[in-house]
VOGU-3710 file (C-alpha; in Angstrom, 3 decimals, decimal comma):
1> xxxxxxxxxx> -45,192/-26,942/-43,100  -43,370/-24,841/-40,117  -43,525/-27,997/-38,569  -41,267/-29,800/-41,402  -39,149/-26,829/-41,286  -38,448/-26,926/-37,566  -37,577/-30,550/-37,925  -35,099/-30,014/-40,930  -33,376/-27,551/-39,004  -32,873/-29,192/-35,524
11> xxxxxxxxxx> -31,717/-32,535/-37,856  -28,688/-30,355/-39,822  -27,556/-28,694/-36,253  -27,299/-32,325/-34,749  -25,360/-33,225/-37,815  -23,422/-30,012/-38,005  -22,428/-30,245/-34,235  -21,523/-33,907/-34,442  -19,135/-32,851/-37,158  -17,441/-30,477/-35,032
21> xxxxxxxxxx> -17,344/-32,878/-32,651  -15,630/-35,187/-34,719  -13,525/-32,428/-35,795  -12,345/-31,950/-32,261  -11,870/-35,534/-31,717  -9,757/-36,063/-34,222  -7,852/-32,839/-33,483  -3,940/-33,167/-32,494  -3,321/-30,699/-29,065  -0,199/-29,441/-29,486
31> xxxxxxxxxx> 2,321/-31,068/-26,951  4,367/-29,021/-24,151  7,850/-29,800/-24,720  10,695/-28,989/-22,025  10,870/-25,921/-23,446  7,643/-24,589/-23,269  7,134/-26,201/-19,947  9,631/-23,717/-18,542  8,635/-20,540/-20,518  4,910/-21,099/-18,625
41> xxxxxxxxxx> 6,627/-22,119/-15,340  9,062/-18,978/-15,578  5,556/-17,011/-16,236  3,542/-18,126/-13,179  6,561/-17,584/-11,229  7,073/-13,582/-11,923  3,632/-13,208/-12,169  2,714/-10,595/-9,003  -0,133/-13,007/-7,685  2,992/-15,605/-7,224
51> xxxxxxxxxx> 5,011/-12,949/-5,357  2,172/-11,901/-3,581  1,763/-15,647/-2,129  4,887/-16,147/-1,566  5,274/-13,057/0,812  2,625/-14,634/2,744  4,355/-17,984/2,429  7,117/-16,807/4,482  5,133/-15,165/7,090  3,401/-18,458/7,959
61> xxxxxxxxxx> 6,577/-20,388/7,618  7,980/-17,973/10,290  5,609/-18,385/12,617  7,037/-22,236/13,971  10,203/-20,031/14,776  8,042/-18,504/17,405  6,366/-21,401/18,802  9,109/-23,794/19,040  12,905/-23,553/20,825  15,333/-22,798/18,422
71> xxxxxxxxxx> 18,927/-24,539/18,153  21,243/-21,592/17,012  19,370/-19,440/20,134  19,981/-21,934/22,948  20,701/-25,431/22,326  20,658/-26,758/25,784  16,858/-25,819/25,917  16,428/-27,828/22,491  17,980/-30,796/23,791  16,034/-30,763/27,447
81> xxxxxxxxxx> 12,972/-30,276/24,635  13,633/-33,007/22,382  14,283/-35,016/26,073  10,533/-34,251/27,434  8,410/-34,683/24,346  10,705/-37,950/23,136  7,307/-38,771/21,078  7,037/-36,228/18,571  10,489/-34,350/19,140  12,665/-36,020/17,169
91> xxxxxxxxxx> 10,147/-35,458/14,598  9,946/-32,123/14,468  13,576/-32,293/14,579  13,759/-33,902/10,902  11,439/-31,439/10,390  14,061/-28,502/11,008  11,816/-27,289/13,363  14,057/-26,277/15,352  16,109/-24,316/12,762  13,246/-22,421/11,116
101> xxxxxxxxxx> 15,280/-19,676/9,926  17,944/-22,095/8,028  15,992/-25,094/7,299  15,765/-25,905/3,908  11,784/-25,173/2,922  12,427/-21,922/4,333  15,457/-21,483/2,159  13,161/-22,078/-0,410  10,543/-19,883/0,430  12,809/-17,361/-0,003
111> xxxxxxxxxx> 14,958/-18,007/-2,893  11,822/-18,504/-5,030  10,159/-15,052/-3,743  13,583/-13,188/-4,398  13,682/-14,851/-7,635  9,344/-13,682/-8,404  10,587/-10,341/-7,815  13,179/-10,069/-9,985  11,185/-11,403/-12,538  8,237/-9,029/-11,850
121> xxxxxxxxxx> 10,162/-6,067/-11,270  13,150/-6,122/-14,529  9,999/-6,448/-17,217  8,221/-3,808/-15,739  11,058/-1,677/-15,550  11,953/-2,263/-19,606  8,381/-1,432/-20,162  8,181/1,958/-17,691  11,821/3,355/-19,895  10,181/2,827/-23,182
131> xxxxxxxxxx> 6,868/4,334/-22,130  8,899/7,127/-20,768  10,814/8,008/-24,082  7,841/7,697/-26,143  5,611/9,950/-27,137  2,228/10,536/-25,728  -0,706/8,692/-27,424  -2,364/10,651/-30,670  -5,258/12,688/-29,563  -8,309/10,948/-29,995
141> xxxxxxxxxx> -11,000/12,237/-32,590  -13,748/12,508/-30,412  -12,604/14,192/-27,363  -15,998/14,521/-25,634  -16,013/10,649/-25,452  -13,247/11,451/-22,021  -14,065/11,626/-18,733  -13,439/15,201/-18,556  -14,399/17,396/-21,394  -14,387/21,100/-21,953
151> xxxxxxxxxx> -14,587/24,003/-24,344  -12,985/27,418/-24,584  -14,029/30,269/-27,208  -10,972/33,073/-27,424  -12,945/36,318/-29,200  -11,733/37,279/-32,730  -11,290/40,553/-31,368  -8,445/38,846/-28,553  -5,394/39,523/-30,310  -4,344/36,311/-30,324
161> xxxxxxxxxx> -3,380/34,243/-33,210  -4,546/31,052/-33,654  -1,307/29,630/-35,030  -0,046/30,586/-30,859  -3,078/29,012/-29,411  -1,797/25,287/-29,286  1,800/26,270/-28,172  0,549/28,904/-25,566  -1,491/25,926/-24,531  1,441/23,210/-24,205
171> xxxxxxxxxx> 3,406/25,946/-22,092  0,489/26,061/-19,639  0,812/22,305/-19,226  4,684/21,610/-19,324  4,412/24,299/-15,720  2,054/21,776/-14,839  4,502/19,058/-14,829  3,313/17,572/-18,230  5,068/15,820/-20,904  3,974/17,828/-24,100
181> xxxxxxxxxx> 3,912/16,879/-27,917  2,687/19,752/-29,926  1,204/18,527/-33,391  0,402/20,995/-35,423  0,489/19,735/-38,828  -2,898/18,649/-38,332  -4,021/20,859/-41,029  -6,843/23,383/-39,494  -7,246/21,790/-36,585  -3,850/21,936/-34,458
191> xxxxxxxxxx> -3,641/19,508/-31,131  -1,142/18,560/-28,465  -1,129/15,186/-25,954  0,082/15,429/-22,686  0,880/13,116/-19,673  2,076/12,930/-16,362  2,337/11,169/-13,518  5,400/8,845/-14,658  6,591/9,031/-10,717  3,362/6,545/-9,769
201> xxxxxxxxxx> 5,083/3,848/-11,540  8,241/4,638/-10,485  7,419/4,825/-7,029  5,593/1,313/-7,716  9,405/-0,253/-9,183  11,023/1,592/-6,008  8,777/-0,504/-3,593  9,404/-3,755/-4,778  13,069/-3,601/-5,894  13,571/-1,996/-2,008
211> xxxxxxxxxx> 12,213/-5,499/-1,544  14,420/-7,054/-3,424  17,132/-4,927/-1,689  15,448/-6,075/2,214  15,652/-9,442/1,101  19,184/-9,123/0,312  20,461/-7,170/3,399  18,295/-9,797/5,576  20,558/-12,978/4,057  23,620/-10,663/4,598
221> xxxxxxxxxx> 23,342/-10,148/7,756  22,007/-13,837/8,326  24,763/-15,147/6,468  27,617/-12,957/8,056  26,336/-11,441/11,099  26,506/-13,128/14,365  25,134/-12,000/17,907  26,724/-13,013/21,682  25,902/-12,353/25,685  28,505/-11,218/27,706
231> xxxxxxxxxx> 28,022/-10,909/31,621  30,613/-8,589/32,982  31,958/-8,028/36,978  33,179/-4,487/38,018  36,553/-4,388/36,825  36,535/-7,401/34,157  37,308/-6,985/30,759  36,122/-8,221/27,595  37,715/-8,983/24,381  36,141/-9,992/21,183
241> xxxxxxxxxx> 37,064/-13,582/20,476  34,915/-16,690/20,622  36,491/-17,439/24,140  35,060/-14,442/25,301  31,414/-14,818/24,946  29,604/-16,649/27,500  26,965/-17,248/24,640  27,531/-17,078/21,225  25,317/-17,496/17,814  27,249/-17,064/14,832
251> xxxxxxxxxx> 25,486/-16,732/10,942  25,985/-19,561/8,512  28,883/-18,025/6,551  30,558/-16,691/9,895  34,308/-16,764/10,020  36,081/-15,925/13,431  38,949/-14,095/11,469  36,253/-11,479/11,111  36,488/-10,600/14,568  37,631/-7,564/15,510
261> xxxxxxxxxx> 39,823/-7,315/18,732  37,746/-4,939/20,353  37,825/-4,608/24,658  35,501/-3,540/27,187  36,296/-3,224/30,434  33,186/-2,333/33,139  34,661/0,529/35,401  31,417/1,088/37,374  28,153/0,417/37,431  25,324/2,573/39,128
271> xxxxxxxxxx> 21,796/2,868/39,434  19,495/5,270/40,850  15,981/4,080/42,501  13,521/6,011/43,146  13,329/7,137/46,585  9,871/9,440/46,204  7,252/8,446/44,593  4,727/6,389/46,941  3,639/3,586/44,668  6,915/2,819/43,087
281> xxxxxxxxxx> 9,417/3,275/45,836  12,526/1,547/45,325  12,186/0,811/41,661  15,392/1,618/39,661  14,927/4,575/37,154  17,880/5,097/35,656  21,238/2,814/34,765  24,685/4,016/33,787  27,881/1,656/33,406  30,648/3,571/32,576
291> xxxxxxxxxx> 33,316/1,271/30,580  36,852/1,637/28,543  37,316/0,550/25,171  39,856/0,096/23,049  39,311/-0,384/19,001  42,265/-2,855/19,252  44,962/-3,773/21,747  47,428/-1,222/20,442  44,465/1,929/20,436  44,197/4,610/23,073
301> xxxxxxxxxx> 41,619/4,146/25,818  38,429/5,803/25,506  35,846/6,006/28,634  32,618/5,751/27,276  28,583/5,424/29,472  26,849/2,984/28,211  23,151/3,016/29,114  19,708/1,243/27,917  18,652/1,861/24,505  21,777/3,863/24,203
311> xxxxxxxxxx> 24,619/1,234/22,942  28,350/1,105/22,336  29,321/0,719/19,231  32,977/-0,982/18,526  34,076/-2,754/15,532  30,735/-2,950/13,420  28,932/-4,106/16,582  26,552/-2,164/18,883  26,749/-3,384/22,788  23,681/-3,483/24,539
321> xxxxxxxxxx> 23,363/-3,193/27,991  20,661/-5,614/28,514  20,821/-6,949/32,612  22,408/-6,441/36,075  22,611/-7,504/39,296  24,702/-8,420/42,257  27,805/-10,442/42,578  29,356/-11,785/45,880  32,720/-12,263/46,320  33,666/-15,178/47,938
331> xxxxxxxxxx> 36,558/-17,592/49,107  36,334/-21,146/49,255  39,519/-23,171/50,586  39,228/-27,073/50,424  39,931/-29,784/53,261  43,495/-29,234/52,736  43,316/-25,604/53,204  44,274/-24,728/49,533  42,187/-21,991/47,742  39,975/-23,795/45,552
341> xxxxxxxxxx> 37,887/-20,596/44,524  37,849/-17,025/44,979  36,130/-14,478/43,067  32,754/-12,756/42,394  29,710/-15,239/41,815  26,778/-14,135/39,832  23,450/-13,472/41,150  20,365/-14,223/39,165  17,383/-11,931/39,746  14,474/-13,658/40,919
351> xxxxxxxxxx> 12,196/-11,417/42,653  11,357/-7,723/44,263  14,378/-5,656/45,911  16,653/-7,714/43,813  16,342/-10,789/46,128  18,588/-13,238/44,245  19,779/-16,660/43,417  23,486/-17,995/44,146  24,926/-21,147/42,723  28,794/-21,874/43,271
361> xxxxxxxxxx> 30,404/-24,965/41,804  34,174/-25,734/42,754  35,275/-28,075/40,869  38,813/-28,075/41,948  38,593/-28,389/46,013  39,518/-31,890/47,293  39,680/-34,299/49,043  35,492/-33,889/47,384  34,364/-31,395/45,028  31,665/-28,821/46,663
371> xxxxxxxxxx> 28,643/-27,123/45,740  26,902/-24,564/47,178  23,237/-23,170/46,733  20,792/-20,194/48,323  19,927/-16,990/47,582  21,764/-13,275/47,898  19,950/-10,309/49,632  21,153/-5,965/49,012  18,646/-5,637/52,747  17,645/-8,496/54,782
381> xxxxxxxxxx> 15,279/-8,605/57,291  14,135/-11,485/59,193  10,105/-12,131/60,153  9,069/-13,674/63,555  8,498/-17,018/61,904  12,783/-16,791/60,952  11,739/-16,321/56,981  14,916/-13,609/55,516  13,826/-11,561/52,548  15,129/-8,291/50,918
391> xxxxxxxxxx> 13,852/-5,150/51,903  15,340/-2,365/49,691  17,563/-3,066/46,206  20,308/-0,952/47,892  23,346/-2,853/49,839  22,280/-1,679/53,243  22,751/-5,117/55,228  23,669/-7,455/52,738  23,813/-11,136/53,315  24,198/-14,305/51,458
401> xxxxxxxxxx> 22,563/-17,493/52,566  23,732/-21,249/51,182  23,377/-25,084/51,859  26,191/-27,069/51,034  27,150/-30,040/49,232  30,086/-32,177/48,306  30,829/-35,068/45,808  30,591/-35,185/42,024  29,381/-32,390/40,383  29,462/-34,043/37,003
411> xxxxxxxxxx> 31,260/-31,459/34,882  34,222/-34,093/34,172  32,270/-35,692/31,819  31,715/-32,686/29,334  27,892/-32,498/29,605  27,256/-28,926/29,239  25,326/-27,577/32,795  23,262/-24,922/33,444  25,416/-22,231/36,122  22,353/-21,277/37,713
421> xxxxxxxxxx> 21,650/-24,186/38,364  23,017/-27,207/40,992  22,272/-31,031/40,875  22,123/-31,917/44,093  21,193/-35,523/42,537  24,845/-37,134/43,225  25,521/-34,819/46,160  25,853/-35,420/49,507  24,041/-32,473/51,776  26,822/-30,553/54,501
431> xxxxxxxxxx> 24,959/-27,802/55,101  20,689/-27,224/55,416  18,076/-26,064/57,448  16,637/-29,501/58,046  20,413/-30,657/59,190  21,847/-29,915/62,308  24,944/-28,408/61,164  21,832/-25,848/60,009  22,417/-23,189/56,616  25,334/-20,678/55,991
441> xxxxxxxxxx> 24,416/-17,138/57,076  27,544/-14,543/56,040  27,198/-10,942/55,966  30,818/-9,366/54,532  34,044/-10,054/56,176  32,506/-13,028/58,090  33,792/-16,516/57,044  32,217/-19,932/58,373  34,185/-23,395/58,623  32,147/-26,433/56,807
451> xxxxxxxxxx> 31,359/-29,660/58,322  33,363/-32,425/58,216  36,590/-30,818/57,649  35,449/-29,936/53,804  37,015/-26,550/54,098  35,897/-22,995/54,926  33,671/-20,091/52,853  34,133/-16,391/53,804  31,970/-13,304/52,289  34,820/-10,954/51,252
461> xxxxxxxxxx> 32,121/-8,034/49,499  29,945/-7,027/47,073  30,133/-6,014/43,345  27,683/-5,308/40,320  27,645/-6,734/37,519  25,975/-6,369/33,864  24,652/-8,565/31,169  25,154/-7,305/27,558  23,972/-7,886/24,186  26,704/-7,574/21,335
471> xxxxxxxxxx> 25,408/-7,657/17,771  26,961/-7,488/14,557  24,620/-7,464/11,330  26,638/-5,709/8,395  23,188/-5,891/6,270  21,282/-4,045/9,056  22,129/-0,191/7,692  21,145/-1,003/3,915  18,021/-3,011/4,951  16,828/-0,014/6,813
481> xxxxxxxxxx> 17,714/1,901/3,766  15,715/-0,190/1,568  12,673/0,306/3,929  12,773/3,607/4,022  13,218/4,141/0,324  10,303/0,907/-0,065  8,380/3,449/2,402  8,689/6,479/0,072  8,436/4,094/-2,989  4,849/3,163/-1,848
491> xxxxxxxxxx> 3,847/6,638/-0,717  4,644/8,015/-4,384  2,543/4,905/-5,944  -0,376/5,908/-3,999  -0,429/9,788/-4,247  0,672/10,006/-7,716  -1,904/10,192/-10,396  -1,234/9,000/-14,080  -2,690/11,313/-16,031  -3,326/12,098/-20,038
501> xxxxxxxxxx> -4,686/15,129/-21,614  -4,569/16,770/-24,805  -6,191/19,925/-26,508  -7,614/20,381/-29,912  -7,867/24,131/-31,656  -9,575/25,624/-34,521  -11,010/28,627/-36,272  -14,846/29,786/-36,477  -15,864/31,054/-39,665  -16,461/34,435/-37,644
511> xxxxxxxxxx> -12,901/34,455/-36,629  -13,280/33,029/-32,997  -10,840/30,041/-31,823  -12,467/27,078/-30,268  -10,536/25,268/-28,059  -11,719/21,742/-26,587  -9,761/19,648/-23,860  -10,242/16,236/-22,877  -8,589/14,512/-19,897  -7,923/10,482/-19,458
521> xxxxxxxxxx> -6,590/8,943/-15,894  -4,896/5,616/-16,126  -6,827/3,529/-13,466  -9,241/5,249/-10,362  -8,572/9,037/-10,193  -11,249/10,878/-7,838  -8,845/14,443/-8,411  -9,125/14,102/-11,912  -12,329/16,889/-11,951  -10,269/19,148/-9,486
531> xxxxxxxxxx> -7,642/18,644/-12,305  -9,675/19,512/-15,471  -11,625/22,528/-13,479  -7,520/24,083/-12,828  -6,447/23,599/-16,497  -9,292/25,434/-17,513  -8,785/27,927/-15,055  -4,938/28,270/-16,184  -6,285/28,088/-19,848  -8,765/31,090/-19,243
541> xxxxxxxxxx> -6,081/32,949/-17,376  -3,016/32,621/-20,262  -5,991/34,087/-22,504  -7,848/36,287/-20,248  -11,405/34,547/-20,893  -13,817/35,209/-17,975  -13,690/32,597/-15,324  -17,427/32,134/-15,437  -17,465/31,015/-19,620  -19,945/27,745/-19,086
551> xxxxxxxxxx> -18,185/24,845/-21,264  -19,840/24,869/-24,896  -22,546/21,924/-25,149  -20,944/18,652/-26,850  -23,730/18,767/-29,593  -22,973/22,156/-30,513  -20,636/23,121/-33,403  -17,179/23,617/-32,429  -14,445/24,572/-34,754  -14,897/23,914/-38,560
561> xxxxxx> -15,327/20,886/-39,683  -15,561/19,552/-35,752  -18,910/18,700/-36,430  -17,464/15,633/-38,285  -15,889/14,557/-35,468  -18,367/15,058/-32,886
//
């Protein structure tokens, strides 16, 4: 008979589960139209997961900035790139590889994580106002249910009304920073709700709209800023136009009517090295380059030090002084005895004592054009096998050693060149060791006559120069603003506790007032214990209970008709 039963029953489920599954078959799904498409696309974009992967989008998408050369840095070196890897460069080239920071994916990334965080932050900040000008939640009926519960018992013979209890209670808590509702209509059984701890979510909206406001101030200052290098001679001046930068990198939206005239002129340059210490003898410990600027060309002269990490500001830019080095002074006359060059040539720094590199191009000397190449030394000194190296940074016995050259030097054809560097590839040797005519050895005030009739060099002295950074990001101030306030935002999120209490009162048939608390943290809260344990002790205090009073039991009866409740 069970038997027939179990067979009866297994046959209606099979039929009553191939009717729902008929049912579902021949159920219409309701179609996403454009609309609705949107709505969920706009909702898993502002969601904080989104946001949260798109932050780490753009880290990642940074990180080819690093590894590859980039154009609107130094686009010489992207060019020589693209010229030794001709397999994959032009690739990464349509790529934008090589303009990370302005490519369009990057663009992108961005737009679409400014855009999350709008989205996350605006609905979150509606919500946080309303919660804030409501009213804290009713007070539950079973307040022993909480994570932190408590009783009080005031004596009959305490003086204190009971119609006082609740308010005295609400005053203990609004000096605790909490936002009180006193409801005492509650017939015999007056409570109050409480909360604090609004600040956590406001912190938590200052973070991420001090995003917002980093994001911004970054694409400001990418979009108007710009940044240059300047190398400047004792006694040279410079004056903020595009002619005057020997490098310059301007932002996408850059104008040069933005410029401010601005000058700098290098006065002197010094350096101390450190003549005592045993290990690091010689080393320079301290640079000072005394300039004169002028705000514009009709402003009074101001003298001004500019040092390492201690810039010049001028015209919404902040000068850097990043380099220095040496910077012979020279004069070249041509076969025909005409000066074809005179001035200070720039050293490069290329090893200990500041031993360093000298490349002079002269175009304009005829009948040839000539070239010269070797290396500077502040001290030289000469080993028994004839090798010259620098012994000391200071100009003790300067000298300048040079090969020479003459014939094209290829800058009529408007290929940009390097002006450290000499292609000797369409040159014609005058001067070299391996020659007979030998190299050029000058120390200052010595001259020497080239071969051939090319002309004549002469050392005329020695100046110092200095390389400097000039930067102008008008989103720099308010992004550091934004951090610090995203800073204190975050801080506030994390050490701020939202928090909910409320207190319930009531008369004992013997006259006593039983009071019970109950407290309620929104989310993880390991102070909310330390927090119940100093209400109470405020509580007892405002009513002069003893400190000691143990909590009544849960399961005992509390005020009448709290054993309904409870």
């Amino acid at each position: 008979m069970s038997e027939r039963v179990k067979v009866k029953k297994k046959t209606s489920e099979a039929a009553a589960g191939a009717k729902v599954s008929e049912a579902k078959s021949d159920a219409a799904l309701p179609a996403l139209g454009p609309k609705e498409m949107l709505r969920w696309a706009w909702t898993q974009l502002t969601s904080m997961r989104t946001a949260l992967f798109l932050l780490l989008l753009l880290a990642v998408a940074a990180v080819p900035g690093s590894l590859f050369p980039q154009r609107p840095a130094n686009p010489a070196v992207v060019t020589q790139y693209i010229k030794d890897n001709p397999d994959y460069g032009e690739l990464l080239d349509a790529l934008q590889l090589y303009d990370v920071y302005s490519s369009a994916w990057f663009s992108a990334i961005y737009l679409l994580l400014f855009i999350s965080l709008i989205g996350c932050v605006v609905p979150r900040a509606i919500a946080h106002y309303k919660a804030m000008r409501s009213q804290p939640p009713r007070t539950p009926k079973r307040l022993s249910r909480l994570p932190e519960y408590g009783t009080l018992v005031i004596p009959a013979d305490a003086g204190i009304p009971a119609s006082e209890v609740i308010h005295s209670a609400a005053g203990v808590l609004r000096k605790r920073g909490y936002r009180v509702e006193v409801r005492d209509d509650d017939g015999a059984r007056p409570s109050l709700g409480a909360e604090r701890g609004f600040l956590k979510e406001v912190g938590n909206l200052v973070f991420h709209t001090s995003l917002i406001g980093v994001l911004i101030s970054v694409a400001v200052g990418g979009l108007f800023g710009y940044s240059g290098q300047r190398i400047l001679v004792e006694g040279d001046t410079f004056v903020n136009t595009l002619v005057g930068y020997d490098q310059f990198n301007p932002g996408t939206n850059f104008q040069s009517s933005r410029l401010q005239p601005y000058s700098v002129q290098l006065d002197k340059f010094d350096i101390t090295f450190d003549r005592e210490s045993e290990g690091k003898f010689g080393q320079p410990i301290d640079f000072a380059a005394t300039v004169t600027t002028r705000e514009t060309p009709d402003s009074p002269a101001k003298q001004e030090i500019l040092k390492v990490n201690d810039p010049v500001s001028l015209g919404g830019t902040s000068i850097y002084l990043t380099g220095n080095g040496y910077a012979p002074v020279v004069t070249i006359r041509d076969g025909a005895g005409n000066i074809a060059m005179q001035g200070p040539v720039v050293a490069k720094l290329q090893g200990d004592n500041y031993y360093s590199s000298v490349v002079i191009k002269v175009p304009d000397a005829s009948p040839d054009q000539l070239g010269f190449a070797g290396f500077f030394l502040p001290t030289a000194f000469v080993t028994d096998e004839g090798v010259s190296f620098s012994g000391d940074p200071e100009l003790f016995n300067p000298q300048l050693s040079l090969n020479s050259y003459y014939g094209d030097l290829g800058l009529d054809d408007g290929a940009p060149q390097n002006v450290f560097e000499l292609d000797v590839e369409n040159l014609t040797p005058l001067n070299a060791r391996n020659l007979d005519a030998g190299g050029i050895t000058l120390a200052p005030g010595s001259s020497y006559t080239l071969p051939d009739g090319k002309g004549t060099i002469s050392f005329d002295g020695v100046k110092r120069y200095i390389g400097v950074d000039i930067h102008h990001n008008p989103g720099q101030l308010y992004a550091l603003i934004f951090a610090l306030l995203a800073v204190a935002g975050l801080i506030l999120s994390l050490y701020v506790n939202r928090r909910r209490a409320w207190v319930r009162t009531g008369t004992h048939e013997d006259g006593r007032t039983m009071v019970e608390y109950g407290l309620l943290a929104r989310g993880e809260d390991h102070r909310l214990a330390a927090e119940a344990a100093s209400i109470r002790k405020l509580l007892s205090g405002q009513w002069k209970l003893p400190q000691d009073v143990p909590a009544e039991p849960s399961t005992t009866a509390g005020p009448a008709g709290a054993e309904k409740d409870q």
